[in-house]
C-alpha positions in Angstrom: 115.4 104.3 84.9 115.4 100.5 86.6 116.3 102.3 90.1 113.2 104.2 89.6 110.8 101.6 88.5 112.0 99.2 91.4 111.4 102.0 93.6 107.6 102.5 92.2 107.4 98.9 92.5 108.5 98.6 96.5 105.7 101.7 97.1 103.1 100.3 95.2 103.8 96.3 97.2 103.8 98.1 100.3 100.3 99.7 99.4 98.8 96.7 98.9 100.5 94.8 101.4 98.2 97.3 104.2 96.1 95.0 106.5 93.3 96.7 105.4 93.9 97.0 102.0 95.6 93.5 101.5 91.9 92.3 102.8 90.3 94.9 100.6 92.0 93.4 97.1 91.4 89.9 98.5 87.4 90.5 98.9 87.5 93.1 95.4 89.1 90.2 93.2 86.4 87.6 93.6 83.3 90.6 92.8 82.3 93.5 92.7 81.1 95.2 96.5 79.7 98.3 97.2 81.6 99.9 100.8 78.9 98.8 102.9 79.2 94.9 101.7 82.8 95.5 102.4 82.3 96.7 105.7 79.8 94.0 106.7 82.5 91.3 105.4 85.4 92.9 107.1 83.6 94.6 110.0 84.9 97.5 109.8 83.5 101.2 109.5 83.0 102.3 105.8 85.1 106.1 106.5 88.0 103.7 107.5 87.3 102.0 104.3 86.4 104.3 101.9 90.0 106.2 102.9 91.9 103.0 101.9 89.7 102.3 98.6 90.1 106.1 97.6 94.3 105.3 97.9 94.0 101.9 95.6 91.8 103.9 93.2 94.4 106.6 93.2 97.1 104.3 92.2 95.2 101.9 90.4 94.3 98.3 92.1 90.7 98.9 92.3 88.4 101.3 89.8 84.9 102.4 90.6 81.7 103.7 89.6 78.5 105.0 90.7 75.2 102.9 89.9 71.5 102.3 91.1 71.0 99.9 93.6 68.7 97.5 93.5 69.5 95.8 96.6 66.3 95.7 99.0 67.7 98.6 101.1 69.0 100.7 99.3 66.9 100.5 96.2 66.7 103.3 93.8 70.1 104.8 95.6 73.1 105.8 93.6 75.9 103.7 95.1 79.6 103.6 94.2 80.5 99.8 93.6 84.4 98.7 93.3 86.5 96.3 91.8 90.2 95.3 91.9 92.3 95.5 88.3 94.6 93.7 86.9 97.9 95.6 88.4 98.1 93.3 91.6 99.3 90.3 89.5 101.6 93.1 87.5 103.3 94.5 90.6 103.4 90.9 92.2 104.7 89.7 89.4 107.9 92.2 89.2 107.9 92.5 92.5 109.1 88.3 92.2 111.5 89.7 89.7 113.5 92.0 91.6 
């Protein structure tokens, strides 16, 4: 059971250790974004980042949901807006351990 949990633990640090998705949690831990804030602040294209935010939602280090923007744009629009979780510090933390 340990060999399998350090395992999960060295797949999920190398997720989140991604260029992209490293920057991604960084951004996603001070507030919430919506993928085109993301892409302004790390200029890249949203596809590119929508592919890496789908994999952290998948395994958990960023949840979303969908909700009307108010932002001067895209007012009235249903965007999906993300933030990171808790289980960064979690696998950081027994990543230290092993």
């Amino acid at each position: 059971m340990k060999k399998e949990r350090e395992d999960t633990v060295m797949t999920e640090a190398h997720l989140i250790l991604h260029p992209i998705r490293f920057r991604l949690l960084q951004l996603l831990s001070e507030k919430q974004m919506y993928v085109s804030e993301l892409s302004k602040a790390l200029a890249e294209e949203r596809r590119l980042l929508s592919y890496h935010l789908d994999i952290l939602e998948q395994y958990g280090f960023v949840q979303s949901k969908h909700e009307i923007s108010d932002q001067p744009k895209s007012k009235g629009k249903a965007l999906r807006i993300y933030w990171a979780t808790d289980k960064i510090e979690q696998v950081l933390g027994e990543l230290k351990k092993l």
